[in-house]
DOZA-510079 format. One record per residue: residue number from 1; residue in three letters; x, y, z of N, C-alpha, C in turn. Coordinates in Angstrom, 3 decimals. Example, Ala and Ser with C-alpha at 12.3 -4.5 7.8 and 13.67 -1.06 7.14 Angstrom:
// residues 2
+-------+------+----------+----------+----------+----------+----------+----------+----------+----------+----------+
! vokol ! rofi !      n_u !      n_v !      n_w !     ca_u !     ca_v !     ca_w !      c_u !      c_v !      c_w !
+-------+------+----------+----------+----------+----------+----------+----------+----------+----------+----------+
!     1 !  ALA !   13.190 !   -5.690 !    7.800 !   12.300 !   -4.500 !    7.800 !   13.200 !   -3.300 !    7.800 !
!     2 !  SER !   12.850 !   -2.250 !    7.080 !   13.670 !   -1.060 !    7.140 !   12.900 !    0.030 !    7.870 !
+-------+------+----------+----------+----------+----------+----------+----------+----------+----------+----------+
***
This chain:
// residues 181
+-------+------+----------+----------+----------+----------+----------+----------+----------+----------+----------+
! vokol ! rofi !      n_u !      n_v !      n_w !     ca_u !     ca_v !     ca_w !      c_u !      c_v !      c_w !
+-------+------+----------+----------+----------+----------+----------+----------+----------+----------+----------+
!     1 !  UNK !   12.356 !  -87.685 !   35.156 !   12.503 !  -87.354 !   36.559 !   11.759 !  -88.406 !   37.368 !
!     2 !  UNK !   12.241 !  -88.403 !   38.197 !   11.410 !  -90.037 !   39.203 !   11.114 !  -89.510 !   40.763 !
!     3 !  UNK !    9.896 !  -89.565 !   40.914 !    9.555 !  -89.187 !   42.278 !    9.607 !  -90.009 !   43.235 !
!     4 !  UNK !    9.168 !  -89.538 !   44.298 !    9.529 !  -90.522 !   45.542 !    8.107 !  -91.086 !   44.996 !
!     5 !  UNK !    8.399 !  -92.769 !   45.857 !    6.847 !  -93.598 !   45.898 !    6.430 !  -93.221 !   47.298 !
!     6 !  UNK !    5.452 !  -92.333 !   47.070 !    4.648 !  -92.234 !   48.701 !    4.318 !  -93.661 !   49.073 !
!     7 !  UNK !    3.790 !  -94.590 !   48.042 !    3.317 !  -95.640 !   48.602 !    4.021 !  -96.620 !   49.952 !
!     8 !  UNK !    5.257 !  -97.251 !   49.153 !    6.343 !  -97.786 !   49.989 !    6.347 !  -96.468 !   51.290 !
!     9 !  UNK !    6.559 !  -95.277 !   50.848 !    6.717 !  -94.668 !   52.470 !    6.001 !  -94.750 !   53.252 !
!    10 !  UNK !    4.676 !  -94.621 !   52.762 !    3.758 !  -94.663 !   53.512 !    3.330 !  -96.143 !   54.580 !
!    11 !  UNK !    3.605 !  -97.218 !   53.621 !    3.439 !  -98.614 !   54.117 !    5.010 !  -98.630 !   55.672 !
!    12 !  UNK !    6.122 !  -98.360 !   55.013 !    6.838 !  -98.220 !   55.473 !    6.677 !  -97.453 !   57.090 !
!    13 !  UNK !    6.093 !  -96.562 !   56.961 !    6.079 !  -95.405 !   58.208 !    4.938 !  -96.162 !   59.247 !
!    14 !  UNK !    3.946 !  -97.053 !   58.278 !    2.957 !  -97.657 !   59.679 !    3.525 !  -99.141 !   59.944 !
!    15 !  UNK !    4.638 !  -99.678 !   59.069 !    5.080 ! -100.829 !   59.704 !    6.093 ! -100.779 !   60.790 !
!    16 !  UNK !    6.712 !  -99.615 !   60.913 !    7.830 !  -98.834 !   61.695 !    6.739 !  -98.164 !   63.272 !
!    17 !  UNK !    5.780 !  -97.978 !   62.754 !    4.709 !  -97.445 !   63.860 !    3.482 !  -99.010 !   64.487 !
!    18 !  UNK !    3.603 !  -99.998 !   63.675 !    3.400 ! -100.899 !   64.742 !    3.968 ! -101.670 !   65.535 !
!    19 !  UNK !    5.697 ! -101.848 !   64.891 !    6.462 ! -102.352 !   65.091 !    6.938 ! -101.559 !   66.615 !
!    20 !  UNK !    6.997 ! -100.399 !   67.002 !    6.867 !  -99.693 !   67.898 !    6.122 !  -99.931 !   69.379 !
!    21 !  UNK !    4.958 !  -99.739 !   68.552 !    4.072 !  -99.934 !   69.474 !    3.775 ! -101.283 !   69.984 !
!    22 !  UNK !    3.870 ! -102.494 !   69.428 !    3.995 ! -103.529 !   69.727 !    4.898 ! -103.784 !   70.712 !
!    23 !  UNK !    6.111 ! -103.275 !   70.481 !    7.377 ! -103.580 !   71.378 !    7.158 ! -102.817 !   72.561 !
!    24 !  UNK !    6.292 ! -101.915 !   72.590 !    6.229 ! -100.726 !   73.692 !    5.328 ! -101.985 !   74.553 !
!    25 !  UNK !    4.336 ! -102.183 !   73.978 !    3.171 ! -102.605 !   75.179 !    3.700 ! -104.609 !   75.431 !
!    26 !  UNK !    4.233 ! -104.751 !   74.605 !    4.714 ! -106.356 !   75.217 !    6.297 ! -106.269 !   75.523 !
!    27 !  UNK !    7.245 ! -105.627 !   75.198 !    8.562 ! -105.971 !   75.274 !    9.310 ! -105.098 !   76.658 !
!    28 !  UNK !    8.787 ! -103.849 !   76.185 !    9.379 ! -103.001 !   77.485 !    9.760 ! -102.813 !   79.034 !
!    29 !  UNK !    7.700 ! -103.362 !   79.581 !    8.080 ! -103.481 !   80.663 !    8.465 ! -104.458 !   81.472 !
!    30 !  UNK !    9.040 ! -105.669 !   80.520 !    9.893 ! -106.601 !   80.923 !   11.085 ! -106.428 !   81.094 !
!    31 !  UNK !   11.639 ! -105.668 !   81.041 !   13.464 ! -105.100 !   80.752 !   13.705 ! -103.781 !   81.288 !
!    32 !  UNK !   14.646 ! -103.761 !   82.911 !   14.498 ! -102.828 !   83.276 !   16.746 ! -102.944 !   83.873 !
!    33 !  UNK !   17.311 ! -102.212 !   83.270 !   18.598 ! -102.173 !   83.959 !   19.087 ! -101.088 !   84.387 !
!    34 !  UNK !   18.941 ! -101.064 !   85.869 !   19.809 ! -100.126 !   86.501 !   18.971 !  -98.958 !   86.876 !
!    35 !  UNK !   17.446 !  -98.938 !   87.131 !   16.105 !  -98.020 !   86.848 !   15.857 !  -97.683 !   85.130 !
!    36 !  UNK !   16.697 !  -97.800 !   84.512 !   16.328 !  -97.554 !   83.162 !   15.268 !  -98.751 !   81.963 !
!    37 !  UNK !   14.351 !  -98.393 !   81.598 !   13.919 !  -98.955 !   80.788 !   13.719 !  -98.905 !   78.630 !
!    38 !  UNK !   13.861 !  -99.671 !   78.330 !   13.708 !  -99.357 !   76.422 !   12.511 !  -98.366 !   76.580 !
!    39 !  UNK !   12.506 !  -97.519 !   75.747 !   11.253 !  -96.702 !   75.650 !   11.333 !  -96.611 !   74.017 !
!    40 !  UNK !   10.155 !  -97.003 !   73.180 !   10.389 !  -97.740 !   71.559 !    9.757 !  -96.393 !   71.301 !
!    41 !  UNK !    8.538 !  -95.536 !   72.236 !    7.887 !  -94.273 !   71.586 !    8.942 !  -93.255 !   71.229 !
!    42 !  UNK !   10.209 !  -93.462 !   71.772 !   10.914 !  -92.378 !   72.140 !   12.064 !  -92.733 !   70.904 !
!    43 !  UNK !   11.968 !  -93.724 !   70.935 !   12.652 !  -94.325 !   69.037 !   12.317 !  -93.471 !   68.053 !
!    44 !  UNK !   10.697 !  -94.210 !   68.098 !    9.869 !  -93.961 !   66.909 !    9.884 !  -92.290 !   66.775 !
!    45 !  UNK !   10.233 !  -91.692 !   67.732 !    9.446 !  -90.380 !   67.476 !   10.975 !  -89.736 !   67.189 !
!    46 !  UNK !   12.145 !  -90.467 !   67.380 !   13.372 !  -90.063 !   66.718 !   13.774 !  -90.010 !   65.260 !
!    47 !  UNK !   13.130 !  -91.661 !   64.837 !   12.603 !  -91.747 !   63.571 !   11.894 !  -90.590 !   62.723 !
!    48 !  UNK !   11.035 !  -89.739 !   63.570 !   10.332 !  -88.825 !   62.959 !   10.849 !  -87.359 !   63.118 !
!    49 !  UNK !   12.057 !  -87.556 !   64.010 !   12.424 !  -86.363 !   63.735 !   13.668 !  -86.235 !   62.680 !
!    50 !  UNK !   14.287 !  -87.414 !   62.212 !   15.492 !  -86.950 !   60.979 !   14.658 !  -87.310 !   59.870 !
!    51 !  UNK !   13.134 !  -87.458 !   60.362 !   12.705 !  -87.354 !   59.033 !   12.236 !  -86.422 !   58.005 !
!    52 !  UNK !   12.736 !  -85.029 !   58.709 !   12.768 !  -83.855 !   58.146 !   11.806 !  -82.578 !   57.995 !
!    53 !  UNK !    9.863 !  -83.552 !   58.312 !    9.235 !  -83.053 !   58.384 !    8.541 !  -82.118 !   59.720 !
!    54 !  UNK !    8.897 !  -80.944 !   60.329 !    8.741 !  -80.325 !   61.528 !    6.938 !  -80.846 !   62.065 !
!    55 !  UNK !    6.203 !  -80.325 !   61.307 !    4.728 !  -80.588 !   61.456 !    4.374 !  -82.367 !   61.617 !
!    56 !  UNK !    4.863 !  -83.063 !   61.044 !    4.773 !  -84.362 !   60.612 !    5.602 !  -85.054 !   62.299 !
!    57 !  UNK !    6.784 !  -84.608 !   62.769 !    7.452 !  -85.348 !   63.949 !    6.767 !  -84.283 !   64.961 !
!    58 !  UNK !    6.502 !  -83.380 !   64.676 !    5.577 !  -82.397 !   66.623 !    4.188 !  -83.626 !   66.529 !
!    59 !  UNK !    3.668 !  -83.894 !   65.312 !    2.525 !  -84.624 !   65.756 !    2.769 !  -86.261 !   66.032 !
!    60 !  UNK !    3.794 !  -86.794 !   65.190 !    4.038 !  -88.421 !   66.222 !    4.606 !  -87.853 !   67.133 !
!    61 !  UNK !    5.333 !  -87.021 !   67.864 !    5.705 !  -86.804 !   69.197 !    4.679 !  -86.800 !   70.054 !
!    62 !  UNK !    3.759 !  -86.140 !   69.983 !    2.848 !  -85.949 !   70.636 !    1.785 !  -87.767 !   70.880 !
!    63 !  UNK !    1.708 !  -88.337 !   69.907 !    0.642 !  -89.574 !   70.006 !    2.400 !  -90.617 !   70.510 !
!    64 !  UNK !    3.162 !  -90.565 !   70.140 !    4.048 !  -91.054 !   70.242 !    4.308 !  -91.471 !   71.858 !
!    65 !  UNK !    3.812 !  -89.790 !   73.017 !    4.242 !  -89.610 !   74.059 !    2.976 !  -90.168 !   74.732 !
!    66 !  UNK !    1.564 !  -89.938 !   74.316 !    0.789 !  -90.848 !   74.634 !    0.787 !  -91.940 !   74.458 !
!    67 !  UNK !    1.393 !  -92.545 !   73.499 !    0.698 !  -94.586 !   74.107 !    2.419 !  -94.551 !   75.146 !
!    68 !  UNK !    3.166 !  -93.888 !   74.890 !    4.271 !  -94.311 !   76.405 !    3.513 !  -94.322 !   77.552 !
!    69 !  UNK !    2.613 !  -93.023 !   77.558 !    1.758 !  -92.433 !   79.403 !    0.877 !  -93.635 !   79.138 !
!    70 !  UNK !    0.298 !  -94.239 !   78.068 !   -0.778 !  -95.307 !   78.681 !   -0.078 !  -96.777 !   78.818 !
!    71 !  UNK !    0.890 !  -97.221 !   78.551 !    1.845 !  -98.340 !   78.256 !    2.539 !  -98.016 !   79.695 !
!    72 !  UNK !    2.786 !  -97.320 !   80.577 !    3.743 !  -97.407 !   81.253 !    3.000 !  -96.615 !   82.857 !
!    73 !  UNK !    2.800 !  -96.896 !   84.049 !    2.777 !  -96.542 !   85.459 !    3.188 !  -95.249 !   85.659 !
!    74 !  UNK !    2.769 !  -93.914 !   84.958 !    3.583 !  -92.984 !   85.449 !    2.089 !  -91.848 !   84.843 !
!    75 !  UNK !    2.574 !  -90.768 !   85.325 !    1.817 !  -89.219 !   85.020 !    1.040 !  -89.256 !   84.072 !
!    76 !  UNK !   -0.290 !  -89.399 !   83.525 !   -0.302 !  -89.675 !   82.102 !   -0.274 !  -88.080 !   81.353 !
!    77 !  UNK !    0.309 !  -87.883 !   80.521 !    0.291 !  -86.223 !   79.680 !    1.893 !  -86.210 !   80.036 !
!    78 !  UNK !    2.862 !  -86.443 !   80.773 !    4.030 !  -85.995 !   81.242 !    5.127 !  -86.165 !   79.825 !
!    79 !  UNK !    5.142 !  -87.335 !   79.234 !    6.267 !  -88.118 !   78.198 !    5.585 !  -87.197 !   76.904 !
!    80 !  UNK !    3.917 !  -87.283 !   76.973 !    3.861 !  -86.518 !   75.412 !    3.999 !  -85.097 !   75.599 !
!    81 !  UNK !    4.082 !  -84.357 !   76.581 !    4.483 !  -82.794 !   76.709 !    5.779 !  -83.061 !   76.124 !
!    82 !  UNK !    6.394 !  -83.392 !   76.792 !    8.173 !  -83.606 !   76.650 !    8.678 !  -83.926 !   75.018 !
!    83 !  UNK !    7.783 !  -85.239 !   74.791 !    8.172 !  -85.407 !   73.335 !    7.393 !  -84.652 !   72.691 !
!    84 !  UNK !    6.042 !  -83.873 !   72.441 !    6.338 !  -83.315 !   71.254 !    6.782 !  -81.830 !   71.548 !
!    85 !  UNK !    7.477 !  -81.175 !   72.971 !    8.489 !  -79.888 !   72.344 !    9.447 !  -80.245 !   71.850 !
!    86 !  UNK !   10.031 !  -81.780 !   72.431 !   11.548 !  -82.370 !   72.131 !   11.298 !  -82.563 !   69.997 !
!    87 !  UNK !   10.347 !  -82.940 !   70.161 !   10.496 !  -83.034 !   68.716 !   10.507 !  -81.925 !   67.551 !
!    88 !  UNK !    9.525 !  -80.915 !   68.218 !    9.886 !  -79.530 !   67.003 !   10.649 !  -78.937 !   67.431 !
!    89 !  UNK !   11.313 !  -78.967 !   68.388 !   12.991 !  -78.283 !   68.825 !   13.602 !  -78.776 !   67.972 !
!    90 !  UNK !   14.028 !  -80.192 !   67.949 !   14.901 !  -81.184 !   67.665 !   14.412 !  -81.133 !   65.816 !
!    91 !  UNK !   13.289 !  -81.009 !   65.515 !   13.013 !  -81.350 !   63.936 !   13.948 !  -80.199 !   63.332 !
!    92 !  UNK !   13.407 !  -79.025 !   63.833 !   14.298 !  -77.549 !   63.353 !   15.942 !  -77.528 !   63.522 !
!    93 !  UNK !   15.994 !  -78.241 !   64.376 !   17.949 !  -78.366 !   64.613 !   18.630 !  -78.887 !   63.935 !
!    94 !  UNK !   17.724 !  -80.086 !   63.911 !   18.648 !  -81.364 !   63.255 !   17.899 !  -81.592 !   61.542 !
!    95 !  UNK !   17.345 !  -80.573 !   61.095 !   16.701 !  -80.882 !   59.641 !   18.451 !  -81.215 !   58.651 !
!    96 !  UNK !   18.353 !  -81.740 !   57.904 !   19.360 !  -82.617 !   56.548 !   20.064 !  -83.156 !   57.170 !
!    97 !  UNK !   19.663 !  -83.498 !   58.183 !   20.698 !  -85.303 !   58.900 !   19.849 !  -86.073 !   58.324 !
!    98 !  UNK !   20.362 !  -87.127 !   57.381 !   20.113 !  -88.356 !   56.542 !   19.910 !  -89.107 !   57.870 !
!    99 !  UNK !   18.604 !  -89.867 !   57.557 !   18.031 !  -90.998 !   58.346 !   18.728 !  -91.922 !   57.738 !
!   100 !  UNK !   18.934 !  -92.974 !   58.945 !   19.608 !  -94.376 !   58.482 !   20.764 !  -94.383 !   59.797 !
!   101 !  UNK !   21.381 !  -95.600 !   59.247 !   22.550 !  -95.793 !   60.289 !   24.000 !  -95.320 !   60.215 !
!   102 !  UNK !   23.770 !  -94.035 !   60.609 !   24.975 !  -93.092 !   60.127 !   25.435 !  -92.411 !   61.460 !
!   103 !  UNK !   26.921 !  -91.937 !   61.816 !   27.044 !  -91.489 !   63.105 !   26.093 !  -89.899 !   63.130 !
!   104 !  UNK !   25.787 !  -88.960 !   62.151 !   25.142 !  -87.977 !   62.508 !   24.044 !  -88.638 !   63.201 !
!   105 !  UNK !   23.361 !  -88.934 !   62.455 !   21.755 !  -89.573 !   63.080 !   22.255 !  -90.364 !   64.410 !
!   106 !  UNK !   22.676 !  -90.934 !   65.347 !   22.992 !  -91.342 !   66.015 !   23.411 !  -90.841 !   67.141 !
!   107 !  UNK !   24.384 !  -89.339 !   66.314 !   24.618 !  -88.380 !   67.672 !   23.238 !  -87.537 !   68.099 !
!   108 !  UNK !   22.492 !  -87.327 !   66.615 !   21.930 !  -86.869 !   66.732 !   20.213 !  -87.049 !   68.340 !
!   109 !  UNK !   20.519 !  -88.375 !   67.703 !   19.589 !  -89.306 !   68.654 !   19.849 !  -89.658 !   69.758 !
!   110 !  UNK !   20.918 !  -89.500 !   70.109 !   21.412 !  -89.670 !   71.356 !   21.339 !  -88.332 !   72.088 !
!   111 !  UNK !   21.522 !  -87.620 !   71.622 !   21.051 !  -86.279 !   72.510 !   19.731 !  -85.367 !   72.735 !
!   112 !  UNK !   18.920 !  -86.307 !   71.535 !   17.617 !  -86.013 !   72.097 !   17.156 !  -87.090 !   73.028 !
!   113 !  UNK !   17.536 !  -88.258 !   73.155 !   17.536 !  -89.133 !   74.315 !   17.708 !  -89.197 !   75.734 !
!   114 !  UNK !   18.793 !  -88.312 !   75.325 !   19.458 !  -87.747 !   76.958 !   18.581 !  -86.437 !   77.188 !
!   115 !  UNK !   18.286 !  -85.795 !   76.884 !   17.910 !  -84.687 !   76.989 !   16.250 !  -85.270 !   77.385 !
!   116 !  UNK !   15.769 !  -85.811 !   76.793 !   14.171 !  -86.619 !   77.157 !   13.881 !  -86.851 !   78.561 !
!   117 !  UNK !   15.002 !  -88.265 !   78.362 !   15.008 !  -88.833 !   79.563 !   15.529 !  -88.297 !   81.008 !
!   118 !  UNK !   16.696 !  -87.724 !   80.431 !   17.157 !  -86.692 !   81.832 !   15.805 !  -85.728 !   82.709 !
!   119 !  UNK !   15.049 !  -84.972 !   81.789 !   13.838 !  -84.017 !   82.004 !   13.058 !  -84.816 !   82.389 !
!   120 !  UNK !   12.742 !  -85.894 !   81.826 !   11.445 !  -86.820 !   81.996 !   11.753 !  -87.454 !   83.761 !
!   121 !  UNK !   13.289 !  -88.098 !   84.071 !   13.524 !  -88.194 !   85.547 !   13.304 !  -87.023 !   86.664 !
!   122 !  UNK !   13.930 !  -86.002 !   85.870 !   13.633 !  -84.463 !   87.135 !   12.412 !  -84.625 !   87.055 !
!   123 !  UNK !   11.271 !  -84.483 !   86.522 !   10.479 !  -83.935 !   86.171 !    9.488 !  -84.727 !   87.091 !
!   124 !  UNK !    9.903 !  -86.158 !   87.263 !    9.546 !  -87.441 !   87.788 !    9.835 !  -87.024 !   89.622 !
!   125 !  UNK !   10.777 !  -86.649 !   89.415 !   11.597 !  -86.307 !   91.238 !   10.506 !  -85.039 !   91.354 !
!   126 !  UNK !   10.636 !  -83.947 !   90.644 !    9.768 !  -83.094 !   91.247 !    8.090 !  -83.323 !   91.613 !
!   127 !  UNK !    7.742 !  -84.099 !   90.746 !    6.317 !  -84.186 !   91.279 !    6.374 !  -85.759 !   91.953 !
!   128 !  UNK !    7.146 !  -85.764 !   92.780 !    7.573 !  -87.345 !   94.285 !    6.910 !  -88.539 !   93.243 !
!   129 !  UNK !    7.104 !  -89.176 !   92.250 !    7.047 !  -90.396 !   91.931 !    8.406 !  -90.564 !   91.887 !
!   130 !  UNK !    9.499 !  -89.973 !   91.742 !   10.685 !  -90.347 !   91.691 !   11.414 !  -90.248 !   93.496 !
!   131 !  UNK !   11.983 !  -90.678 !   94.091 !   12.031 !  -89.994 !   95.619 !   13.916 !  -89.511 !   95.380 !
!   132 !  UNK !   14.812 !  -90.229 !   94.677 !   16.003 !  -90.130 !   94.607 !   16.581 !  -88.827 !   93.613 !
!   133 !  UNK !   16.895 !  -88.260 !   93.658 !   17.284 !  -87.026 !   92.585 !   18.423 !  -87.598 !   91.421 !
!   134 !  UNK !   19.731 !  -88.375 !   92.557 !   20.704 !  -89.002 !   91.280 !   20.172 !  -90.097 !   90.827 !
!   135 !  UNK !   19.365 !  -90.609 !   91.484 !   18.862 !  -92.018 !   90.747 !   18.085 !  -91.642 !   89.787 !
!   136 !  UNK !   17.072 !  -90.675 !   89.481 !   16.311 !  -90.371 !   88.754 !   17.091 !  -89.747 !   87.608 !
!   137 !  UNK !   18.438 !  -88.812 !   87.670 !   18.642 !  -88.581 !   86.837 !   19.578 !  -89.592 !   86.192 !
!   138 !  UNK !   20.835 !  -90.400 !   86.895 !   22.057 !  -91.324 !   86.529 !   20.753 !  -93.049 !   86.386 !
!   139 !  UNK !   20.104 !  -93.227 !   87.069 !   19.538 !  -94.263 !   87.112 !   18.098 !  -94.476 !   86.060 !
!   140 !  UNK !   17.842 !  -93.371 !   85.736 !   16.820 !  -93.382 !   84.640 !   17.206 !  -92.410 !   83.479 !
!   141 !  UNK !   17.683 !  -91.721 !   83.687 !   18.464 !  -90.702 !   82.453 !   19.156 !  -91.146 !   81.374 !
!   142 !  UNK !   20.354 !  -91.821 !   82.398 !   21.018 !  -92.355 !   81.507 !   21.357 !  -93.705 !   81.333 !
!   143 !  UNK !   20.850 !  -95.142 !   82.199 !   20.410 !  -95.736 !   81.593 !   19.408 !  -96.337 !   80.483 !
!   144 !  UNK !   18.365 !  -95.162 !   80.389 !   17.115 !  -95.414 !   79.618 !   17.763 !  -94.867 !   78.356 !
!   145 !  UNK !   18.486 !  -93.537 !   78.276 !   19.191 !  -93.865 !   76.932 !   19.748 !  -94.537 !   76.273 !
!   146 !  UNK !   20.960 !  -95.271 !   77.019 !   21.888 !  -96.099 !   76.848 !   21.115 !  -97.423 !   76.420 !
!   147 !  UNK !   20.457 !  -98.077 !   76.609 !   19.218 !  -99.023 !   76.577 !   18.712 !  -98.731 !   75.210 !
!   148 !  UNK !   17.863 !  -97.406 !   75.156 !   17.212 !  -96.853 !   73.635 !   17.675 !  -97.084 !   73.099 !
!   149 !  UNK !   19.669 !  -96.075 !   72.914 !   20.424 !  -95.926 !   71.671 !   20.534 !  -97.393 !   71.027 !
!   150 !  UNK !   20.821 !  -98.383 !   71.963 !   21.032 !  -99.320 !   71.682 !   20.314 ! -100.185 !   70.626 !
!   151 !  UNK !   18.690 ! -100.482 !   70.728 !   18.015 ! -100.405 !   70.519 !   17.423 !  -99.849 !   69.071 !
!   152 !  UNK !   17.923 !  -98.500 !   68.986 !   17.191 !  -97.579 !   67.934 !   18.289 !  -98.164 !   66.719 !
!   153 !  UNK !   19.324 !  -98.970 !   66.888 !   20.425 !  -99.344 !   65.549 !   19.573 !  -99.740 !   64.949 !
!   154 !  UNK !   18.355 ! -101.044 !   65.007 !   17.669 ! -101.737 !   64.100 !   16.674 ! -101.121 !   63.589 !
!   155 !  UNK !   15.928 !  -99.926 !   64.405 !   15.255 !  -99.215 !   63.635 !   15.196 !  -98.071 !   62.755 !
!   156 !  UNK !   16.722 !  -97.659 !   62.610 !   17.414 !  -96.539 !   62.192 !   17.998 !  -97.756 !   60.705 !
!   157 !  UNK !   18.506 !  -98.410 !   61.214 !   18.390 !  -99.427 !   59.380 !   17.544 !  -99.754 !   58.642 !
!   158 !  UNK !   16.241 ! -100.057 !   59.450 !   15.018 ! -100.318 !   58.564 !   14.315 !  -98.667 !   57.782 !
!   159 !  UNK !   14.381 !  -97.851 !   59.045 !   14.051 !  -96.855 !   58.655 !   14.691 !  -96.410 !   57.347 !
!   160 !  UNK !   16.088 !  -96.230 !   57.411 !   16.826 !  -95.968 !   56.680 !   17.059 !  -96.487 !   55.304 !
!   161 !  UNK !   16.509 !  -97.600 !   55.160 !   16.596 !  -98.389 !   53.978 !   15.264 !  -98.240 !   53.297 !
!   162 !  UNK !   13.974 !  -98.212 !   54.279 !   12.509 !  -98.263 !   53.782 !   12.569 !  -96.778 !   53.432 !
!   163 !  UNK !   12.868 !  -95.713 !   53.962 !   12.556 !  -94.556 !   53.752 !   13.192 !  -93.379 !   52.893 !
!   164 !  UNK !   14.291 !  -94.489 !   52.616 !   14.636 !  -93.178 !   51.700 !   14.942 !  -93.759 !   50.082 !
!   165 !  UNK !   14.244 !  -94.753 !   49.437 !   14.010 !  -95.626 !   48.438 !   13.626 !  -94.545 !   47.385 !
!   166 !  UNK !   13.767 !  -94.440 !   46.653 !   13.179 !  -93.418 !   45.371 !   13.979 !  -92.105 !   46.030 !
!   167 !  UNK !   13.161 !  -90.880 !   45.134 !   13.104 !  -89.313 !   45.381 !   14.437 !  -89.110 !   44.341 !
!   168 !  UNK !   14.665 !  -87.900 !   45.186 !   15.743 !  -86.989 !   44.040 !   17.219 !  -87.442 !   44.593 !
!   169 !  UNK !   17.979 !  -87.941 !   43.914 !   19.281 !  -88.145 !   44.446 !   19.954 !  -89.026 !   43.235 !
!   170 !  UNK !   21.421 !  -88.995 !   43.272 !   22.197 !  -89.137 !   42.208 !   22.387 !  -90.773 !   42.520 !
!   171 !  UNK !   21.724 !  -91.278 !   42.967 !   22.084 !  -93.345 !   42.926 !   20.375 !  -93.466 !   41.886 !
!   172 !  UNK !   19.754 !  -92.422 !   41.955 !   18.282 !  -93.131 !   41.333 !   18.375 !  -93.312 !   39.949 !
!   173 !  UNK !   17.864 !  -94.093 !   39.284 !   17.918 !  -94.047 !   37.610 !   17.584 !  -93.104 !   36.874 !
!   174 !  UNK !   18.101 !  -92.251 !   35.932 !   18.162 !  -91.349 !   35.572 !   18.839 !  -90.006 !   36.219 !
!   175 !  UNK !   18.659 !  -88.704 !   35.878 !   18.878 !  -87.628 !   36.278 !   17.879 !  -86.893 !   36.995 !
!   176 !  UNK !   18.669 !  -85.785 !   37.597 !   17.780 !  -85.083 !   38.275 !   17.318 !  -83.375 !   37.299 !
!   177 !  UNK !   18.192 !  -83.595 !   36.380 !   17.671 !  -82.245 !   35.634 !   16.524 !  -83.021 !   34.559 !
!   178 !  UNK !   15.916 !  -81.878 !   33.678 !   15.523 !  -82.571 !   32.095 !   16.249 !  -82.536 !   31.175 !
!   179 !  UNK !   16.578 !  -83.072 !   30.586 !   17.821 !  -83.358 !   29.344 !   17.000 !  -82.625 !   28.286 !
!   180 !  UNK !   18.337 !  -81.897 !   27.126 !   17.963 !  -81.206 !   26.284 !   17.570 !  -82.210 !   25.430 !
!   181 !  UNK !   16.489 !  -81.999 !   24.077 !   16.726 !  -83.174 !   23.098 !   16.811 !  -82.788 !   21.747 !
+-------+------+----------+----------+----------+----------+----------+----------+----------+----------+----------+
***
């Protein structure tokens, strides 16, 4: 029987989490179309939710939604409220969608995207940093998804390839029962 290598996952899950965060605090707030901006926390913490574990994605949601509030001009506490309910909603919904670059994971991610960002604009209009209501929701809603989804392809392959290497499944060497002898 062959277990998963925590190791590789583990290496895997903090090269995917600096790779993140890196892009958050140098890449982001250079790139802004249409009021919408890339938001990489909001990736990463997608990453953590087809990753099956409920406890494991409520808590990168949560640190996930903090370095966005400190990386970015806005409410600080507002993005990590949002992401980590969005994430143990979303972990419990969407549990055995295979991570990687597959259309489930994709729809899947796309509608916790929209759903983020849409709340995260109202949410923005109601407490007056936002002053426009459709702009906040058509101008940051759904460009900032559209932007993400885009975006999340390369990290939904790496993810997908780094993370699901070993464990129980019929491509690994050997079987998954014990053979009689």
């Amino acid at each position: 029987m062959q277990l998963k290598d925590m190791g590789k996952t583990r290496s895997a899950t903090v090269a995917l989490c600096i790779a993140a965060v890196a892009l958050q605090i140098g890449f982001a707030p250079q790139i802004e179309v249409m009021g919408g901006r890339i938001n990489f926390m909001l990736i990463l913490a997608c990453v953590f939710i087809l990753s099956g574990d409920t406890h494991r994605a409520t808590i990168a949601g949560f640190f996930c939604g903090i370095a966005y509030d400190l990386t970015a001009s806005v409410p600080v506490g507002l993005m990590s409220l949002i992401l980590t309910v969005a994430c143990f909603i979303s972990s419990g919904m969407f549990r055995g969608v295979q991570i990687g670059l597959n259309p489930n994971a994709l729809r899947c991610t796309a509608i916790v995207m929209f759903a983020v960002n849409v709340l995260y604009g109202l949410l923005l209009f109601f407490m007056h940093v936002q002053t426009d209501l459709f702009w906040a929701i058509i101008g940051h809603g759904l460009s900032s998804t559209l932007l993400s989804l885009l975006v999340a392809v390369p990290f939904f392959v790496l993810a997908g390839s780094a993370l699901s290497q070993g464990g129980f499944s019929a491509r690994s060497r050997g079987t998954r029962y014990k053979g009689l002898r």
